[in-house]
N, CA, C and O atoms as a GROMACS GRO file, in nm:
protein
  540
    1UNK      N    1  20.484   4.659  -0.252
    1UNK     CA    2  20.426   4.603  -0.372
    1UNK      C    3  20.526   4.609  -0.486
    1UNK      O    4  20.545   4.524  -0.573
    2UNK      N    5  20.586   4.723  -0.470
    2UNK     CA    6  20.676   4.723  -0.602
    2UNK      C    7  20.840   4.620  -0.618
    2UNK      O    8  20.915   4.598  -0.713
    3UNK      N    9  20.840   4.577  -0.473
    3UNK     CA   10  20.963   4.462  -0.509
    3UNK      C   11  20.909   4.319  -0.564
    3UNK      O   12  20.950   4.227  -0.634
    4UNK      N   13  20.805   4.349  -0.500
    4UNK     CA   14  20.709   4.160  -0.556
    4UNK      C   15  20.671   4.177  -0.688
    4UNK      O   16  20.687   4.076  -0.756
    5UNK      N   17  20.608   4.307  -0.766
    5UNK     CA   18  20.632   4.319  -0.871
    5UNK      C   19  20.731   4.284  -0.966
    5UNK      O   20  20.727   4.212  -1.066
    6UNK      N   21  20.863   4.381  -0.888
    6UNK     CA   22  20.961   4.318  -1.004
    6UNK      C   23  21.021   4.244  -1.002
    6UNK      O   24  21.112   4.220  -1.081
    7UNK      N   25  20.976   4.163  -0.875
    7UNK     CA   26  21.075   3.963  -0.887
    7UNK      C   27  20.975   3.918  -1.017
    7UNK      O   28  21.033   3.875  -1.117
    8UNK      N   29  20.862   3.926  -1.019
    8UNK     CA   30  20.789   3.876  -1.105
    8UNK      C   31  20.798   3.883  -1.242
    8UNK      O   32  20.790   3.792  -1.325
    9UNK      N   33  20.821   4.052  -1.261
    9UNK     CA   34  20.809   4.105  -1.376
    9UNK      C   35  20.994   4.033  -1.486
    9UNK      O   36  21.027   4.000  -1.599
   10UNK      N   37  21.060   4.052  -1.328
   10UNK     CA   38  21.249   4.022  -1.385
   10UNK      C   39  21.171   3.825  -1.392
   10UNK      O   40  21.154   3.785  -1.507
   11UNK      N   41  21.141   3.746  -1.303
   11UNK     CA   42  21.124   3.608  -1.360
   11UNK      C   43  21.038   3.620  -1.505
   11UNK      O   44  21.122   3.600  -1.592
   12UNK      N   45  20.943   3.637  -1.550
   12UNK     CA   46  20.899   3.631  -1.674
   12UNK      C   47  21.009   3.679  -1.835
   12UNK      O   48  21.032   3.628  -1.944
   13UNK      N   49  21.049   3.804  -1.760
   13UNK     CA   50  21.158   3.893  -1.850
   13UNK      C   51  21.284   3.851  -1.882
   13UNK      O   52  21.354   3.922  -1.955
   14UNK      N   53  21.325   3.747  -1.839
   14UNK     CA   54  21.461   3.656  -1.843
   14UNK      C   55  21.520   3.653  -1.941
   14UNK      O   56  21.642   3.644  -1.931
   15UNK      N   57  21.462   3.658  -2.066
   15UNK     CA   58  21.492   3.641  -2.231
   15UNK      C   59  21.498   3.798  -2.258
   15UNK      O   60  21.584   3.834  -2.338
   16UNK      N   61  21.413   3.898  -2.198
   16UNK     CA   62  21.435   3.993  -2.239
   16UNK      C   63  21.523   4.093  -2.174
   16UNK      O   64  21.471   4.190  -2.120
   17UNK      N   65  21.646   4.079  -2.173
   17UNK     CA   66  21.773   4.170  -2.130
   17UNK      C   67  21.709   4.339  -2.104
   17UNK      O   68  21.718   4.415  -2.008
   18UNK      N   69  21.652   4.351  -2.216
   18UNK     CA   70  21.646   4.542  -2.206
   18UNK      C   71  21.553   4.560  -2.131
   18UNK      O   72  21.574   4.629  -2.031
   19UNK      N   73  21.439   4.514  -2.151
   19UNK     CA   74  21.330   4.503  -2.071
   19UNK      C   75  21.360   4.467  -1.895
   19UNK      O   76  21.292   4.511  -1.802
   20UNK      N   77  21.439   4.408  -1.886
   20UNK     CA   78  21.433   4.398  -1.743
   20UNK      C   79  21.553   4.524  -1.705
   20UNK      O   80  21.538   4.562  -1.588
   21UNK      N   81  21.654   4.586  -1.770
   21UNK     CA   82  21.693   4.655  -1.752
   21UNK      C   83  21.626   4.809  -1.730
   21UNK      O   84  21.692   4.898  -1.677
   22UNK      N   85  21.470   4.832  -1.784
   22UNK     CA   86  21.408   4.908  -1.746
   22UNK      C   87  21.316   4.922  -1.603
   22UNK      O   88  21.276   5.023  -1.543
   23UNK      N   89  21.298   4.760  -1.570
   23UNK     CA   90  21.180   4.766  -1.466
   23UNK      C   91  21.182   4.813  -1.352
   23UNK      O   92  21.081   4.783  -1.288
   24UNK      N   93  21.264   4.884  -1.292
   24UNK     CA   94  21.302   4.923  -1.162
   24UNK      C   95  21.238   5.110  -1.193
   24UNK      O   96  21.163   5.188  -1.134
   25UNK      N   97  21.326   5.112  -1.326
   25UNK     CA   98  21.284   5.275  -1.342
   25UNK      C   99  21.091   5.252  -1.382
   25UNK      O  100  21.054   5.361  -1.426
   26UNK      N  101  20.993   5.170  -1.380
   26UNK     CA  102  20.872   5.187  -1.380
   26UNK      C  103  20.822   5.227  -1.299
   26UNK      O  104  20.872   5.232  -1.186
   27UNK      N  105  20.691   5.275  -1.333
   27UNK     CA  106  20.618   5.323  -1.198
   27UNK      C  107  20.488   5.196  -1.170
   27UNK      O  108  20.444   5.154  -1.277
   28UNK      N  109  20.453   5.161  -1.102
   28UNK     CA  110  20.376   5.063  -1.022
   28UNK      C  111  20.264   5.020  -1.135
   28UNK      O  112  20.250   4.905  -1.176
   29UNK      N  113  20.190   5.129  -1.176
   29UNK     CA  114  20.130   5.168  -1.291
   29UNK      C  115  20.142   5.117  -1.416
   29UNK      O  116  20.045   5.088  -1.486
   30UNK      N  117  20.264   5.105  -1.450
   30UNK     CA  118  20.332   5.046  -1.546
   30UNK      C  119  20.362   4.900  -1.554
   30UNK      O  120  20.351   4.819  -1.646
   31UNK      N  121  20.409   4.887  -1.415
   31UNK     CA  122  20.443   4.706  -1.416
   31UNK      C  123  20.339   4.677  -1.429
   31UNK      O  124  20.329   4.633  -1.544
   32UNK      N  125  20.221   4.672  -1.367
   32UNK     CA  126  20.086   4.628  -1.386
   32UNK      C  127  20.003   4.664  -1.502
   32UNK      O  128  19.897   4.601  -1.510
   33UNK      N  129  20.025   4.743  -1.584
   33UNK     CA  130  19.983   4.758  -1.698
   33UNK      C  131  20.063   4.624  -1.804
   33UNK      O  132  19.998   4.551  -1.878
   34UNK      N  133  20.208   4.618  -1.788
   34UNK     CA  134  20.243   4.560  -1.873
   34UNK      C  135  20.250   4.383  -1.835
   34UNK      O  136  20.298   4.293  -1.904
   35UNK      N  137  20.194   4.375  -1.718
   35UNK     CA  138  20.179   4.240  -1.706
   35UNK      C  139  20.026   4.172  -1.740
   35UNK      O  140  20.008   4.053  -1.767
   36UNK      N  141  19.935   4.260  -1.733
   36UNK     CA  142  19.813   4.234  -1.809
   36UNK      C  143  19.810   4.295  -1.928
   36UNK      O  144  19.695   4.305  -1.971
   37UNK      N  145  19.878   4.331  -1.985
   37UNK     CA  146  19.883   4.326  -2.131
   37UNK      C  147  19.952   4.179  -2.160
   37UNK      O  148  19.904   4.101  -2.242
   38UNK      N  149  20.048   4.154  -2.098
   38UNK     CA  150  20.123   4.009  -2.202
   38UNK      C  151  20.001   3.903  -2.119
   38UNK      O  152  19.989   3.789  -2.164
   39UNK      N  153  19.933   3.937  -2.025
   39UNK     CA  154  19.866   3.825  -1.977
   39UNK      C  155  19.689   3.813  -2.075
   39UNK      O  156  19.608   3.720  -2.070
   40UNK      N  157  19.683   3.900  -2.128
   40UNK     CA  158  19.558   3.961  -2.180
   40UNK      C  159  19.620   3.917  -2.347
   40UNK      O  160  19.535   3.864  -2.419
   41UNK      N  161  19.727   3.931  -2.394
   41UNK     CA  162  19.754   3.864  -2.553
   41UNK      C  163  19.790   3.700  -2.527
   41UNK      O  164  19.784   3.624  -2.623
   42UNK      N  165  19.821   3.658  -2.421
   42UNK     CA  166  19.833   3.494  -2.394
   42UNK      C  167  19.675   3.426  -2.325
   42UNK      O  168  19.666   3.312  -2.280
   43UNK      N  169  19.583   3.507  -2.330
   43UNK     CA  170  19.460   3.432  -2.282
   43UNK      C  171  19.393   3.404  -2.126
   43UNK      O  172  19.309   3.319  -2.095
   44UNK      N  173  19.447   3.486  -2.057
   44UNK     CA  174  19.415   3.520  -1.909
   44UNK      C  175  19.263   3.489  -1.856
   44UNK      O  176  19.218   3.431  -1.757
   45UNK      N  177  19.206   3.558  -1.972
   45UNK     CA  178  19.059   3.590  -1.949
   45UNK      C  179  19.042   3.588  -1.783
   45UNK      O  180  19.068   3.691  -1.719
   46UNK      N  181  18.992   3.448  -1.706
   46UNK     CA  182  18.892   3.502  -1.559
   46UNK      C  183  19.004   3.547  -1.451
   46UNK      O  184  18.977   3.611  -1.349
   47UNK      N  185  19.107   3.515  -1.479
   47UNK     CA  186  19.224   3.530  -1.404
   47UNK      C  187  19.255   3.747  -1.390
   47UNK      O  188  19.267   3.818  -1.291
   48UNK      N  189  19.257   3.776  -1.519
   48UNK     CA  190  19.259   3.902  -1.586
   48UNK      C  191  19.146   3.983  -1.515
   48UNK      O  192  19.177   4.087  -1.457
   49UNK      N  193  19.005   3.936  -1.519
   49UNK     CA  194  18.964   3.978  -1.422
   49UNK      C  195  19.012   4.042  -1.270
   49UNK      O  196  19.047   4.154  -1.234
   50UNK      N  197  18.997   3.927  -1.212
   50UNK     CA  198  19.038   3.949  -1.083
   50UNK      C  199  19.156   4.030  -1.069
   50UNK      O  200  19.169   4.086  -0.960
   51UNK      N  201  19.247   4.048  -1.159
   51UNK     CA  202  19.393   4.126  -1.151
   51UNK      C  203  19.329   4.232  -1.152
   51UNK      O  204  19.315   4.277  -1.038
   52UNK      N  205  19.261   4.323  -1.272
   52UNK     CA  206  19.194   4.431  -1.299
   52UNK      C  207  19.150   4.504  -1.178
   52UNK      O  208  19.166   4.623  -1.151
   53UNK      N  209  19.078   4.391  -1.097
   53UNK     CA  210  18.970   4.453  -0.959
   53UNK      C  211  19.124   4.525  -0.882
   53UNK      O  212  19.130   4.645  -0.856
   54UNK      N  213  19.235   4.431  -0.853
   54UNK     CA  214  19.299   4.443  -0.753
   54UNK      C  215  19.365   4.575  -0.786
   54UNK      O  216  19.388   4.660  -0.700
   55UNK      N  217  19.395   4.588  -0.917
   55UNK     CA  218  19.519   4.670  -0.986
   55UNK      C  219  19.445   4.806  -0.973
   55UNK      O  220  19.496   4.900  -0.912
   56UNK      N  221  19.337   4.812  -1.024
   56UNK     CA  222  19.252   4.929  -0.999
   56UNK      C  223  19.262   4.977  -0.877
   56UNK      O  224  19.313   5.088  -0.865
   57UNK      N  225  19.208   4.896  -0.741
   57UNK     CA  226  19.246   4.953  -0.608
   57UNK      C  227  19.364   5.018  -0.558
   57UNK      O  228  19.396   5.127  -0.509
   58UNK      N  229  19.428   4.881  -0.598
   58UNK     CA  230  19.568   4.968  -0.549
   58UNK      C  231  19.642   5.126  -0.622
   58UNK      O  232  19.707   5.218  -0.573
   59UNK      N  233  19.591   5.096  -0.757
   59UNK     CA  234  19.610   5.225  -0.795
   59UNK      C  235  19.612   5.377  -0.754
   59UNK      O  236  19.686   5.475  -0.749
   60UNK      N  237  19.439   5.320  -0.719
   60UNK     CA  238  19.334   5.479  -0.658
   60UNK      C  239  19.374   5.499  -0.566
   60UNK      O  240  19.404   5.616  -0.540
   61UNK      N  241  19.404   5.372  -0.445
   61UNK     CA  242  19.462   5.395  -0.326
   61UNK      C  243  19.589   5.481  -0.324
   61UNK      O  244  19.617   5.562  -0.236
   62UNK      N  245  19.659   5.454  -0.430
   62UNK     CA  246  19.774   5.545  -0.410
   62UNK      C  247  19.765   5.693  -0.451
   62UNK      O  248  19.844   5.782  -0.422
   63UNK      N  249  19.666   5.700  -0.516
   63UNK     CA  250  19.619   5.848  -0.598
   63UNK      C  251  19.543   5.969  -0.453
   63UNK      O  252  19.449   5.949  -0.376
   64UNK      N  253  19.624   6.073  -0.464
   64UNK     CA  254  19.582   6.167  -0.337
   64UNK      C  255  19.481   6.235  -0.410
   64UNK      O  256  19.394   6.292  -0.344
   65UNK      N  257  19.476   6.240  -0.536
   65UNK     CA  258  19.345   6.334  -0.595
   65UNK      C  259  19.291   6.221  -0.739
   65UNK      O  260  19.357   6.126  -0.781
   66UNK      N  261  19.181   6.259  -0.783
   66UNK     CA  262  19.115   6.250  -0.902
   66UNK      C  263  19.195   6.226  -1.000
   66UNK      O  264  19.210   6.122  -1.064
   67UNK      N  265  19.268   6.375  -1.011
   67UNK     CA  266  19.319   6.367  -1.108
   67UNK      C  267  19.440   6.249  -1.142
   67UNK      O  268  19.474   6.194  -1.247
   68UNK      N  269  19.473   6.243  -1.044
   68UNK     CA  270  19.638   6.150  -1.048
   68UNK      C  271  19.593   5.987  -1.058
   68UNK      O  272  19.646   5.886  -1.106
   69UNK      N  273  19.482   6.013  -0.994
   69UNK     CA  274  19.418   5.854  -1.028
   69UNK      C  275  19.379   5.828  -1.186
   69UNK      O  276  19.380   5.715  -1.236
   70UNK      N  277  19.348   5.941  -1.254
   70UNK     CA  278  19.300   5.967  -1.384
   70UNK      C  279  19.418   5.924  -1.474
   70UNK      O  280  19.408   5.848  -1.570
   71UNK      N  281  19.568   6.000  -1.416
   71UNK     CA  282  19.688   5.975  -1.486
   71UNK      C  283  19.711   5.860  -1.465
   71UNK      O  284  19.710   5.804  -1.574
   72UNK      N  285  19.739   5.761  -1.354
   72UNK     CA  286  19.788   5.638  -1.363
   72UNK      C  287  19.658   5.539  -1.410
   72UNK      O  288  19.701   5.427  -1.383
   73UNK      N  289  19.563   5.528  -1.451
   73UNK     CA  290  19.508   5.491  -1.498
   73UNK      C  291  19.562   5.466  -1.663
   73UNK      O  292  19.597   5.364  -1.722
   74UNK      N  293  19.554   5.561  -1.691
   74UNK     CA  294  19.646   5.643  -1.820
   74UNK      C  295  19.735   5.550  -1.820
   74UNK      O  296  19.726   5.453  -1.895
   75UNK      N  297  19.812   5.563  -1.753
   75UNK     CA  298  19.959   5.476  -1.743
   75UNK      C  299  19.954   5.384  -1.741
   75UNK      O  300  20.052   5.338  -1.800
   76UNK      N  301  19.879   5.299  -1.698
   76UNK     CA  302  19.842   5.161  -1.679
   76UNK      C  303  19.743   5.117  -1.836
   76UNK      O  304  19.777   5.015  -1.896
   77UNK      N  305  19.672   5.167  -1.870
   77UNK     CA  306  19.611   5.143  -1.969
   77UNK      C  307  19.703   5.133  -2.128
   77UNK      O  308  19.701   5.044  -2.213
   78UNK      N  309  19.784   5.273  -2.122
   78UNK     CA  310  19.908   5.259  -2.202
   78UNK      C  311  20.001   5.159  -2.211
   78UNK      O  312  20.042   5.111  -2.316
   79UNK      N  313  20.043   5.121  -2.079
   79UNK     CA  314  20.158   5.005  -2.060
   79UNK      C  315  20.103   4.840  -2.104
   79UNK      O  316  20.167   4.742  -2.142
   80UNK      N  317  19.964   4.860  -2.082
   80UNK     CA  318  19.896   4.756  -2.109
   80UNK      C  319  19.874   4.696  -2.244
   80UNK      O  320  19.892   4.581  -2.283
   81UNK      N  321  19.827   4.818  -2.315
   81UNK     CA  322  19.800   4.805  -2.495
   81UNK      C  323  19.929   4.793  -2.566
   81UNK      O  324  19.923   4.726  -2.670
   82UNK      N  325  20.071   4.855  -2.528
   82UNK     CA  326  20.201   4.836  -2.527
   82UNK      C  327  20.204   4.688  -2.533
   82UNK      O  328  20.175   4.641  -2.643
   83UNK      N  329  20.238   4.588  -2.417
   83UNK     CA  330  20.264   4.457  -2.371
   83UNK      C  331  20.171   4.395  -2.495
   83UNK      O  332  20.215   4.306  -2.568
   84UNK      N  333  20.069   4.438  -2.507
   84UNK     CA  334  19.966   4.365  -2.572
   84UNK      C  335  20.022   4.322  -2.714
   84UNK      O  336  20.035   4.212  -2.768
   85UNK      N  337  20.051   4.460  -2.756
   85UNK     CA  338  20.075   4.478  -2.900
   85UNK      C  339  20.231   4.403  -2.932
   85UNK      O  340  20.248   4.331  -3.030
   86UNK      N  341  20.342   4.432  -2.829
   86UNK     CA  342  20.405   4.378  -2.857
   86UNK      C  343  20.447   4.198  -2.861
   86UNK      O  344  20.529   4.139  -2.931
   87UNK      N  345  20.360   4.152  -2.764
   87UNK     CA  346  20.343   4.047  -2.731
   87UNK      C  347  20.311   3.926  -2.890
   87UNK      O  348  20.365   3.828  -2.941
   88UNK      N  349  20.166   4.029  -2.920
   88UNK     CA  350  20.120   3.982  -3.014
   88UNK      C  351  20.191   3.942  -3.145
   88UNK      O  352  20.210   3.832  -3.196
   89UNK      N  353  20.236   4.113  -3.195
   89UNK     CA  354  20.357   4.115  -3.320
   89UNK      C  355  20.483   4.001  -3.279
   89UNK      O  356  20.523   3.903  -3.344
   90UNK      N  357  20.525   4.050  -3.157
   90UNK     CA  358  20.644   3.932  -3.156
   90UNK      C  359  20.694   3.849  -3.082
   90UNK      O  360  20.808   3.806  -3.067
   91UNK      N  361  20.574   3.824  -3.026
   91UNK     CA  362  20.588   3.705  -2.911
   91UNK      C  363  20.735   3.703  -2.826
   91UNK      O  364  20.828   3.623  -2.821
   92UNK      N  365  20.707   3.842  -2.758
   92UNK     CA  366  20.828   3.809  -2.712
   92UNK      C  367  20.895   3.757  -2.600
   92UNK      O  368  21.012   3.775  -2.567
   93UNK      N  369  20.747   3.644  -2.510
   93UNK     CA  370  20.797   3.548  -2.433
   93UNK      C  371  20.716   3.397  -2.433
   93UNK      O  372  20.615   3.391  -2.504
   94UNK      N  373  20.736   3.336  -2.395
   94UNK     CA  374  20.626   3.210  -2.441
   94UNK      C  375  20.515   3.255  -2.335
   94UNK      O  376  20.526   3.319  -2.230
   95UNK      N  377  20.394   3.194  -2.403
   95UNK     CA  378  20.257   3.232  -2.331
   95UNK      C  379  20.267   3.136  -2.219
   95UNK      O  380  20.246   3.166  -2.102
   96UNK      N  381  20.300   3.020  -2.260
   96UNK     CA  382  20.238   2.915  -2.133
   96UNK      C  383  20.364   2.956  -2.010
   96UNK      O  384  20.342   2.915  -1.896
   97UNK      N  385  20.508   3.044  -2.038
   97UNK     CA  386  20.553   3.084  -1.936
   97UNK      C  387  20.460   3.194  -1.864
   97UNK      O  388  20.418   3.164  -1.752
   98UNK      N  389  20.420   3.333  -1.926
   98UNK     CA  390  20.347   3.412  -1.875
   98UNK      C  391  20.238   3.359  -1.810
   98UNK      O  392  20.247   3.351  -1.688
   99UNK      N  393  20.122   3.316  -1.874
   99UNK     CA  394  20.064   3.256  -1.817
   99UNK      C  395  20.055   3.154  -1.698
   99UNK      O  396  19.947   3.128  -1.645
  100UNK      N  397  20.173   3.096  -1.656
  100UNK     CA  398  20.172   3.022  -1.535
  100UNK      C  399  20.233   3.166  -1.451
  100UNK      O  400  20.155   3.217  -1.370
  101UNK      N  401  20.303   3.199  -1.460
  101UNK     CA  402  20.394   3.344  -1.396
  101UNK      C  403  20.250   3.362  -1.346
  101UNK      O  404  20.216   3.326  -1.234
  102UNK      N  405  20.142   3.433  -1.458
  102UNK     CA  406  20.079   3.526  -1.356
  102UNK      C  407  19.916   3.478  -1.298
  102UNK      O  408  19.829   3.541  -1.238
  103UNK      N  409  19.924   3.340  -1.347
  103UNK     CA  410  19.807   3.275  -1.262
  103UNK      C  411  19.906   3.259  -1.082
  103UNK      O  412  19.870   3.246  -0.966
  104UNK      N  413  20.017   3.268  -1.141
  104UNK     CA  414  20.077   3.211  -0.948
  104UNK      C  415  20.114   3.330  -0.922
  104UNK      O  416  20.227   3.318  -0.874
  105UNK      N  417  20.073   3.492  -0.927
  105UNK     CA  418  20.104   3.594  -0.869
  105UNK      C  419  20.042   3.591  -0.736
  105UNK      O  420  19.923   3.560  -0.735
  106UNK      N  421  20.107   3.619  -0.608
  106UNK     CA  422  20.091   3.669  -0.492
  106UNK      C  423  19.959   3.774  -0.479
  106UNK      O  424  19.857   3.774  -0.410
  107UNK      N  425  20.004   3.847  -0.562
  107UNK     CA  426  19.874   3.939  -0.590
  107UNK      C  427  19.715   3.899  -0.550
  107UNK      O  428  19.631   3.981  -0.512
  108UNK      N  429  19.691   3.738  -0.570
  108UNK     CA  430  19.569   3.657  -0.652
  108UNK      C  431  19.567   3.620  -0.528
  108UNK      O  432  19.488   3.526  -0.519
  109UNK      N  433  19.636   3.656  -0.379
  109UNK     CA  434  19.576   3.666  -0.279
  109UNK      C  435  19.534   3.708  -0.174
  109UNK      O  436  19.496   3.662  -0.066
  110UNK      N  437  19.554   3.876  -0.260
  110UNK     CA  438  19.471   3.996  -0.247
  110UNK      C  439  19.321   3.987  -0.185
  110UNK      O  440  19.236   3.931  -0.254
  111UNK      N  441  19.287   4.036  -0.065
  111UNK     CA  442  19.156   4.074  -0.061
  111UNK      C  443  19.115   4.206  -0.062
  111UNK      O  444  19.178   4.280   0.014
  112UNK      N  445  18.996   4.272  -0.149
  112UNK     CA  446  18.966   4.354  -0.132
  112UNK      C  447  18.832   4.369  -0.046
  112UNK      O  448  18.743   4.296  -0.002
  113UNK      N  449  18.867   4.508  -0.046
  113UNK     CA  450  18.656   4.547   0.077
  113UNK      C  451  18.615   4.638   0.004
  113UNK      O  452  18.688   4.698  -0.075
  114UNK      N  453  18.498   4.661   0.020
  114UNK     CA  454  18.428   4.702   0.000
  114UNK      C  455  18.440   4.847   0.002
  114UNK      O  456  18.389   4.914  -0.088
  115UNK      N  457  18.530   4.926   0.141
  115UNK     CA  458  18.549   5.025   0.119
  115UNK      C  459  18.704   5.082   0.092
  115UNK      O  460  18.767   5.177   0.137
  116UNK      N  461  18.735   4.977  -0.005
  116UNK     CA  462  18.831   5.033  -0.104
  116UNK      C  463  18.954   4.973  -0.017
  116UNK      O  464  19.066   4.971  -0.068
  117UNK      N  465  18.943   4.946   0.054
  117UNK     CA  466  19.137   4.895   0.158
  117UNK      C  467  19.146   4.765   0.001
  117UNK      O  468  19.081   4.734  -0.099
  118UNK      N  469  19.274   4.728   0.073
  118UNK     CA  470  19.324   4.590   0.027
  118UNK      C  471  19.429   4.564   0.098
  118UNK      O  472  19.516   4.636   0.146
  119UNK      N  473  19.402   4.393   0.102
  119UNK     CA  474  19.507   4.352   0.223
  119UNK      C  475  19.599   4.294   0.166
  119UNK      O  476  19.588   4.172   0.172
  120UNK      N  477  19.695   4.335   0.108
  120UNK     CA  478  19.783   4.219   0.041
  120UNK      C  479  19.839   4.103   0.114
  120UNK      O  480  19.815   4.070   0.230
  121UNK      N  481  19.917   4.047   0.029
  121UNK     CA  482  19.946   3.885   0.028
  121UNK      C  483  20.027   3.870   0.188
  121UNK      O  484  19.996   3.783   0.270
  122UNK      N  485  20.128   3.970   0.210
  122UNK     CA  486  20.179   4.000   0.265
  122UNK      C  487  20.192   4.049   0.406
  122UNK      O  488  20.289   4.055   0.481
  123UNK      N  489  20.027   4.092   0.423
  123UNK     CA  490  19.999   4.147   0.570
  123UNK      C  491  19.965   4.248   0.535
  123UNK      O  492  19.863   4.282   0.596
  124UNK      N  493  20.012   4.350   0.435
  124UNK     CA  494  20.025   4.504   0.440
  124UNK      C  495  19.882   4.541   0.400
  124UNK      O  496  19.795   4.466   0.358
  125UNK      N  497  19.876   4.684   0.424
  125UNK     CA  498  19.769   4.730   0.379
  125UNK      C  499  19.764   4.839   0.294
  125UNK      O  500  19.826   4.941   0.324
  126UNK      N  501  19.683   4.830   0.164
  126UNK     CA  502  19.637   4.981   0.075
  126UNK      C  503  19.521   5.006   0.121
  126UNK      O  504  19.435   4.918   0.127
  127UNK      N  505  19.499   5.127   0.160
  127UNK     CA  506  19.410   5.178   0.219
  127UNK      C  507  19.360   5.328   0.142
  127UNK      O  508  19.456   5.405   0.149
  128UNK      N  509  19.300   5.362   0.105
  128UNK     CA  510  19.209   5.456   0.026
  128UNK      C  511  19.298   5.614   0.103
  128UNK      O  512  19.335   5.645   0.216
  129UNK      N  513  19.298   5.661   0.007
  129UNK     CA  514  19.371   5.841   0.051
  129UNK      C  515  19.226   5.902   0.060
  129UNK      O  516  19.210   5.972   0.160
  130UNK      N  517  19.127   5.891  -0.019
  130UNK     CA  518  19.018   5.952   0.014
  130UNK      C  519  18.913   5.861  -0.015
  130UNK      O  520  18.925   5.767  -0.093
  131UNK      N  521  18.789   5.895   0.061
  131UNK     CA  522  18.679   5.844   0.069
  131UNK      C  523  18.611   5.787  -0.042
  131UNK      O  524  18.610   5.860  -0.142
  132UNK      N  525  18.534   5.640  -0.059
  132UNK     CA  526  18.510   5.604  -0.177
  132UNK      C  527  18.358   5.700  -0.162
  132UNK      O  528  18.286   5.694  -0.062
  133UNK      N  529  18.331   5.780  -0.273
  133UNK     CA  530  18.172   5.824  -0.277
  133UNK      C  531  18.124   5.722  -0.387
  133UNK      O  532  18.172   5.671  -0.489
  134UNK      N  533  17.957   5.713  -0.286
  134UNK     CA  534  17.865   5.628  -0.290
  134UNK      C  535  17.805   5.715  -0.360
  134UNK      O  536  17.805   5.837  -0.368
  135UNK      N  537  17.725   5.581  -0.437
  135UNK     CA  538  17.626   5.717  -0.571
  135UNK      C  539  17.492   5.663  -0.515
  135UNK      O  540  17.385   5.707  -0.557
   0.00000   0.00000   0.00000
């Protein structure tokens, strides 16, 4: 997941030199935080959705406890309001680029189940470290 990330994240980032000079040192958490943040200040809305569902899974899936799911959450939520804010103050890529970028993410043909797997675009699978509890 994290190389398809950052073809994505380096195609959108093209204008931004420093920024793509960071994306490798991100954590998964992060790219996906900061791509629905610039996708969330350019107008994503139902698209944003569906990212949310996927981004969330894959997250938890990677989280061996509570807690760590708690932190990258964190991380993702941070990286997100980040992209957002900066996006906003200084537009610092054109929307209708982002916006096509991440309506055509690979990601968007993600399936998830019910009990938490996801099959990415790719074949692969995220699969839950622990059991989803049912309330």
């Amino acid at each position: 997941m994290k190389k398809n990330m950052y073809m994505i994240l380096l195609s959108l980032m093209i204008a931004q030199p420093v920024w793509a000079q960071n994306i490798k040192k991100m954590s998964d958490a992060e790219q996906l935080g900061m791509l629905a943040g610039w996708a969330m200040a350019c107008g994503a809305e139902k698209k944003l959705e569906d990212f949310e569902i996927i981004a969330s899974r894959l997250l938890a899936n990677q989280s061996a406890t509570d807690e760590l799911e708690k932190h990258e959450v964190q991380v993702y939520t941070q990286a997100k309001w980040v992209a957002l804010q900066q996006q906003k103050k200084g537009n610092l890529a054109d929307c209708h680029e982002i916006l096509e970028g991440f309506n055509n993410l690979p990601l968007f043909n993600a399936t998830v189940y019910a009990d938490g797997s996801v099959k990415l675009p790719d074949g692969a699978w995220s699969k839950p470290l622990r059991p989803i509890k049912k309330r």
